[in-house]
N, CA, C and O of each residue as an XYZ file, in Angstrom:
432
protein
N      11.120     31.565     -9.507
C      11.088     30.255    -10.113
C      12.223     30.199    -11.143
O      12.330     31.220    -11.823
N      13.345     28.920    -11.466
C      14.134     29.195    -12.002
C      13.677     28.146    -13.368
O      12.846     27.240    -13.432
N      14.707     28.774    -14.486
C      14.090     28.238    -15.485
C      13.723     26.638    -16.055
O      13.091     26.238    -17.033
N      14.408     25.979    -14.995
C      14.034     24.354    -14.973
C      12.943     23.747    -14.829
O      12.308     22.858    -15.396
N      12.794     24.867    -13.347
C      11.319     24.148    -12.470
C       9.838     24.653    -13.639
O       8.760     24.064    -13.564
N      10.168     26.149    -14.941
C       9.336     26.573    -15.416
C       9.121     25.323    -16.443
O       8.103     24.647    -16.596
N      10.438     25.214    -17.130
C      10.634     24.115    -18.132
C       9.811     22.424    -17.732
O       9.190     21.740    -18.545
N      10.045     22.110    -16.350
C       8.871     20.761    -15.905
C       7.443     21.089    -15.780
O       6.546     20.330    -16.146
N       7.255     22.283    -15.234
C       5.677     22.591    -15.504
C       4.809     23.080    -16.937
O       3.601     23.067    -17.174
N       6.015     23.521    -17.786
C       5.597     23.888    -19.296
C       4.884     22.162    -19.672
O       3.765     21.807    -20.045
N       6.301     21.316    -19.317
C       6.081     19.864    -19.788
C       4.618     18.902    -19.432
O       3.843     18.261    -20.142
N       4.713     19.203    -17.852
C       3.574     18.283    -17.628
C       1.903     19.265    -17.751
O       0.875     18.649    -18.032
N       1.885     20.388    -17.566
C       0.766     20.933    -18.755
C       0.545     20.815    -20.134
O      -0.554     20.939    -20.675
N       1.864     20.514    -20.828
C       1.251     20.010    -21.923
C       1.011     18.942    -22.363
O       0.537     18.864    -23.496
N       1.251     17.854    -21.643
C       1.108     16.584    -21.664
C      -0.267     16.496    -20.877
O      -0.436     15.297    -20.653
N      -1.003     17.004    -20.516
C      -2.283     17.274    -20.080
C      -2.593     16.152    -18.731
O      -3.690     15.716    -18.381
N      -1.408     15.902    -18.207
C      -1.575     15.195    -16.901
C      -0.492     14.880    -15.787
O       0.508     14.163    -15.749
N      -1.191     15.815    -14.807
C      -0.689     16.408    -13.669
C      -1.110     15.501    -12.188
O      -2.326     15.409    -12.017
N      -0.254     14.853    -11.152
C      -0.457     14.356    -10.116
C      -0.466     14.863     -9.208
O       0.478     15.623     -8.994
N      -1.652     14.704     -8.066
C      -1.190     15.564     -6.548
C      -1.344     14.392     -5.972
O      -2.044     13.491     -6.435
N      -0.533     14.320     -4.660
C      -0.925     13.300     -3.415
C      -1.479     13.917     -2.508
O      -0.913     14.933     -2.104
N      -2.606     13.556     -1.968
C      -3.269     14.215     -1.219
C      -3.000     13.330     -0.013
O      -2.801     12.116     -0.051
N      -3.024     14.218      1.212
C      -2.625     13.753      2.686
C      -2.661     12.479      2.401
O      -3.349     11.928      1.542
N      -1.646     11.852      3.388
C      -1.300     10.665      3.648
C      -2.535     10.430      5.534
O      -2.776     11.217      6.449
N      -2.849      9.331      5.335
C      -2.908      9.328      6.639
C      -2.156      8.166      7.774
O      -1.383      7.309      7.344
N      -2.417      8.249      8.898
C      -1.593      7.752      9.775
C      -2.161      6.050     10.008
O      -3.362      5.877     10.216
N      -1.416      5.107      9.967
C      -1.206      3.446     10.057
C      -2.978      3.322     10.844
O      -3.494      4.429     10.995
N      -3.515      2.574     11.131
C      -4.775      1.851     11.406
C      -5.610      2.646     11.331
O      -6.669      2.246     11.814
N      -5.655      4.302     10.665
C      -6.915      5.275     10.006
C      -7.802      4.289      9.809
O      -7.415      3.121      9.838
N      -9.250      4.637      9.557
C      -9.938      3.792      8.502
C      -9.898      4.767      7.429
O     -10.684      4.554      6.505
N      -8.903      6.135      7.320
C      -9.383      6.688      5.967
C      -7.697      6.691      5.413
O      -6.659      7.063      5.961
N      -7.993      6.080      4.044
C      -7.330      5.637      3.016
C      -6.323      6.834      2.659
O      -6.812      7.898      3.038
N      -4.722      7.039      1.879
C      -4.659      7.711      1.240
C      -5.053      7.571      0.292
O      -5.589      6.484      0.078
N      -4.996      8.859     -1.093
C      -5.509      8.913     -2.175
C      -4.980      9.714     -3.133
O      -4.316     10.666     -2.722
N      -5.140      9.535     -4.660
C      -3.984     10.075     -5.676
C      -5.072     10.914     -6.544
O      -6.267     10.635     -6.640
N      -4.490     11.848     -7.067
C      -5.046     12.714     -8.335
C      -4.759     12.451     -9.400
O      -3.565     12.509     -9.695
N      -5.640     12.097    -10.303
C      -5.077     12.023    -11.648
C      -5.794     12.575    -12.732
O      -6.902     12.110    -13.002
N      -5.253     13.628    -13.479
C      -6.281     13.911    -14.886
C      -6.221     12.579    -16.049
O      -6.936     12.772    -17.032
N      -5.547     11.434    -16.034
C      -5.828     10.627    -17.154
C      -7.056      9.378    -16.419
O      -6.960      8.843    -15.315
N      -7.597      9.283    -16.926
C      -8.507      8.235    -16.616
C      -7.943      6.803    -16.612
O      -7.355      6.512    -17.654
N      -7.994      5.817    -15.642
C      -7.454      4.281    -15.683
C      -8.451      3.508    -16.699
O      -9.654      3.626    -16.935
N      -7.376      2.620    -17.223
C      -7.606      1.596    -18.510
C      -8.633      0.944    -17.728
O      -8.459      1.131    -16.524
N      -9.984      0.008    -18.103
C     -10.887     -0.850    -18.550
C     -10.238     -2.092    -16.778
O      -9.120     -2.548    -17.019
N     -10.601     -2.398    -15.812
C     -10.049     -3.260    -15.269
C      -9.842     -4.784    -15.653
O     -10.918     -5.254    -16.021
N      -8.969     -5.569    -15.682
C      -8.457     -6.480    -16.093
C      -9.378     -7.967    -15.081
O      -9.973     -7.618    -14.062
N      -9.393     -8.989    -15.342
C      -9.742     -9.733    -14.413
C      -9.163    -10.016    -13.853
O      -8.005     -9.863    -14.242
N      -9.324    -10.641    -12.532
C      -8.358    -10.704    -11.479
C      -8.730    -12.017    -10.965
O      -9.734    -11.572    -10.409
N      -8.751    -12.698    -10.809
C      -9.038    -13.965    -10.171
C      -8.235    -14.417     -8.945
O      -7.166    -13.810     -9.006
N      -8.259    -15.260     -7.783
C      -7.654    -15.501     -6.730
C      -6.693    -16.819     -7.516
O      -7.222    -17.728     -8.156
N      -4.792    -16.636     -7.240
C      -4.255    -17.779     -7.650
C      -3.988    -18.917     -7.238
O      -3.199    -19.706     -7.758
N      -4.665    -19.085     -6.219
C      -4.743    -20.356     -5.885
C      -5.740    -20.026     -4.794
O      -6.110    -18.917     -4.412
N      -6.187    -21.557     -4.264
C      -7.625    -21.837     -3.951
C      -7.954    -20.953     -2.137
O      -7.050    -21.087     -1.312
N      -8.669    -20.497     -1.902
C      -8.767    -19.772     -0.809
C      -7.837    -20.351      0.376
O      -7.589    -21.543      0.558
N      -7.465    -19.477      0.993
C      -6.124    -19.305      2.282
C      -7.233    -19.105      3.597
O      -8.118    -18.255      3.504
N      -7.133    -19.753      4.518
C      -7.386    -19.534      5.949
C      -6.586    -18.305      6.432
O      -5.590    -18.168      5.722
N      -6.665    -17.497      7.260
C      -6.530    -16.062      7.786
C      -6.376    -15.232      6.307
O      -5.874    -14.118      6.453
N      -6.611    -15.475      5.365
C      -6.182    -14.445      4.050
C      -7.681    -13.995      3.367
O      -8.736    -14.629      3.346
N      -7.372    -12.723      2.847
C      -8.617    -12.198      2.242
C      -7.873    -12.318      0.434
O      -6.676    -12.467      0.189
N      -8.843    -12.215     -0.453
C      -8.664    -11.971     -1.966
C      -8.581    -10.383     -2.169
O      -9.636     -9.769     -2.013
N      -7.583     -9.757     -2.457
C      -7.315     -8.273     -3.068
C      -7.450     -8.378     -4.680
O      -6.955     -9.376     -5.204
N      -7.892     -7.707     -5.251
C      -8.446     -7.734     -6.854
C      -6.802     -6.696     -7.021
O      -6.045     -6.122     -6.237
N      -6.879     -6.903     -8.447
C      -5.799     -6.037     -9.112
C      -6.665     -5.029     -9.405
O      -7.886     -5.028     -9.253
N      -5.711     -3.867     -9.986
C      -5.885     -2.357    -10.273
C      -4.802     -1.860    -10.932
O      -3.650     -2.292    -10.876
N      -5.245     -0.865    -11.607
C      -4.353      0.053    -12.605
C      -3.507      0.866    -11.430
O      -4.102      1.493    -10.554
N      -2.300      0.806    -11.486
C      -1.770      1.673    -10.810
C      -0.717      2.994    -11.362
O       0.145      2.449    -12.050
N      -0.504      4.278    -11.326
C      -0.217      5.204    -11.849
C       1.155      5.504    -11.336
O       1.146      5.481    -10.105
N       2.533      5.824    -11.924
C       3.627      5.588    -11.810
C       4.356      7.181    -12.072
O       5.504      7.625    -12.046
N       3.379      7.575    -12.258
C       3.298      9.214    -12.658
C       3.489      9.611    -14.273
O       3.793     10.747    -14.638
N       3.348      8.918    -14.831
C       3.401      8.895    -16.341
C       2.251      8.185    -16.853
O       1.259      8.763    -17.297
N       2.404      6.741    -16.782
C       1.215      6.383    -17.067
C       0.787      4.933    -16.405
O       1.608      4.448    -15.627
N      -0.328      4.263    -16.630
C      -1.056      2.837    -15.532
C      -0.057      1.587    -16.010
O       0.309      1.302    -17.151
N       0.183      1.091    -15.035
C       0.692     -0.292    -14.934
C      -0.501     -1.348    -13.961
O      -0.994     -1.124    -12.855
N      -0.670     -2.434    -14.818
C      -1.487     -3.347    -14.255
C      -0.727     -3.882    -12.643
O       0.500     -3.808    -12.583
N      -1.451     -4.370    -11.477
C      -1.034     -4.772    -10.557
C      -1.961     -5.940    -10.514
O      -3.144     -5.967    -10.851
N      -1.114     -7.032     -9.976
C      -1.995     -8.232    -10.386
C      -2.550     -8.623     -8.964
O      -1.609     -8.846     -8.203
N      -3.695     -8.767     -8.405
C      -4.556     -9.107     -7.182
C      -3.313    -10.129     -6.551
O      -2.466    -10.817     -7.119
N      -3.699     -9.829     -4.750
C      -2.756    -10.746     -4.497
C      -3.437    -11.078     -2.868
O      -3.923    -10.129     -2.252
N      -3.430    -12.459     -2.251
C      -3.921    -12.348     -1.094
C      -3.235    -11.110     -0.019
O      -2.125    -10.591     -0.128
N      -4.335    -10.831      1.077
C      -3.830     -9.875      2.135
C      -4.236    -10.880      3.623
O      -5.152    -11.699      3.549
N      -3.803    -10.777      4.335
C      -3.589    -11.402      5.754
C      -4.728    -10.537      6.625
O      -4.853     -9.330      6.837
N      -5.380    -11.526      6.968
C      -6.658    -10.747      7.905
C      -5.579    -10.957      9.304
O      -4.950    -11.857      9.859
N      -5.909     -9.105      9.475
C      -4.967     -9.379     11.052
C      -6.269     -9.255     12.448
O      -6.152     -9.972     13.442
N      -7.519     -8.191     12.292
C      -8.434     -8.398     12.527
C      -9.830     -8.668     12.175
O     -10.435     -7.923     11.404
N     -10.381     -9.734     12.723
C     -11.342    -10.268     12.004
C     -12.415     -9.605     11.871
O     -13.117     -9.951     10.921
N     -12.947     -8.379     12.794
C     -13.735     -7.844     12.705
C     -14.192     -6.824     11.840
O     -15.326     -6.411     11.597
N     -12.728     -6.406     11.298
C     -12.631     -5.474      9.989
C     -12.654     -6.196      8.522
O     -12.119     -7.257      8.202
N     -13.682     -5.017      7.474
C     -13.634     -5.554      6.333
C     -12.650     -5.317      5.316
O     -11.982     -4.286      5.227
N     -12.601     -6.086      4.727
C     -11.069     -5.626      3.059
C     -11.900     -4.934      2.127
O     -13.032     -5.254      1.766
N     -11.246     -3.993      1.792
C     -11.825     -3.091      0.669
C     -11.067     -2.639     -0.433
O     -10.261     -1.722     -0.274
N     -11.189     -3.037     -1.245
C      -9.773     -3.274     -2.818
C     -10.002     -2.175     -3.278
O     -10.994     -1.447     -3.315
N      -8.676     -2.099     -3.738
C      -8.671     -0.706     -4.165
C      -9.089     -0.218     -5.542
O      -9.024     -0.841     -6.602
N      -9.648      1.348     -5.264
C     -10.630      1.497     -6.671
C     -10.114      2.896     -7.058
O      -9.306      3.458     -6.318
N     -10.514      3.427     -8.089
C     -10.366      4.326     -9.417
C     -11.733      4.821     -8.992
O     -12.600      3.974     -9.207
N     -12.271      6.173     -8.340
C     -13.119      6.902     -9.166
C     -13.120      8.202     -9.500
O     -12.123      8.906     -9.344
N     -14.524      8.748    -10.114
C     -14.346     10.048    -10.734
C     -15.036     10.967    -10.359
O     -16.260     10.836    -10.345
N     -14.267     12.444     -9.852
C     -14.825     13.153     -9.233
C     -14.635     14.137    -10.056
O     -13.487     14.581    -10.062
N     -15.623     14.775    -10.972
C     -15.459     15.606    -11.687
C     -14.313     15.182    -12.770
O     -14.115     13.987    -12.990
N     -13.589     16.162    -13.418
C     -12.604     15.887    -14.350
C     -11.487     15.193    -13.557
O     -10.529     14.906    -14.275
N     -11.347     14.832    -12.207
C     -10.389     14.040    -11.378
C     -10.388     12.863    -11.534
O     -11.368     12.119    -11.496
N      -9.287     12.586    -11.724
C      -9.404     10.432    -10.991
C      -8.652     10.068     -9.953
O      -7.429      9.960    -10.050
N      -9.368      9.826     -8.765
C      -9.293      9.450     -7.608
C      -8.988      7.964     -7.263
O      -9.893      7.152     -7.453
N      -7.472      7.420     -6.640
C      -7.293      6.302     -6.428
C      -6.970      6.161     -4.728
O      -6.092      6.569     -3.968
N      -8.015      5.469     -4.630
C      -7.852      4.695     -3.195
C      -6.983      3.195     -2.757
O      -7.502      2.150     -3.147
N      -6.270      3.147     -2.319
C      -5.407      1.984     -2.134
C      -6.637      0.630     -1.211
O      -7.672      0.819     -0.571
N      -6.319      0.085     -1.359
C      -6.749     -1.319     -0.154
C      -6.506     -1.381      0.843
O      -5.392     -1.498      1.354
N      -7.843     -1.291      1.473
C      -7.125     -0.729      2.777
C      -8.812     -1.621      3.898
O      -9.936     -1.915      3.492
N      -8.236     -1.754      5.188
C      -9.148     -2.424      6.308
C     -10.364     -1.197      6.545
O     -10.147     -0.015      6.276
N     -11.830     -1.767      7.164
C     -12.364     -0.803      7.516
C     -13.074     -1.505      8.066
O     -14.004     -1.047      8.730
């Protein structure tokens, strides 16, 4: 290990928060990718739909999203129902042990 790569891991251990990406999966999965995070996401914001419901469109809520430093708000935005038989599922923050687990929005 050379002394750079020691010098970025000194850094983000002591800043007490470290990211993994865990498997990606492949286009029409029903299973989501998902992020690691030791800082916990801010309080969720309200999200309201911006204008009045869309024919073929579903409502996506906003979420804290992690940039590898720290959460940036993402503001809800319609998504395009491509099949009708599948449900929308917005994406959420939870906690698995000292982890925080983010799931994107994704069909199921």
């Amino acid at each position: 290990m050379n002394l750079r790569t020691v010098g970025v891991l000194v850094s983000l251990l002591t800043t007490g928060v470290l990211v993994a990406p865990l498997p990606s999966f492949a286009e029409g999965n029903p299973e989501p990718t998902r992020m690691l995070v030791n800082a916990p996401p801010p309080e969720a914001k309200e999200s309201t739909p911006s204008t009045p419901s869309k024919v073929g469109y579903v409502w996506s809520s906003g979420y804290w999203k992690w940039n590898g430093k720290s959460y940036n708000w993402v503001e809800g935005n319609w998504v395009q129902i491509v099949d009708p038989t599948r449900k929308w599922v917005d994406p959420t923050w939870s906690r698995e042990g000292e982890k925080w687990f983010f799931t994107p929005g994704h069909w199921y």
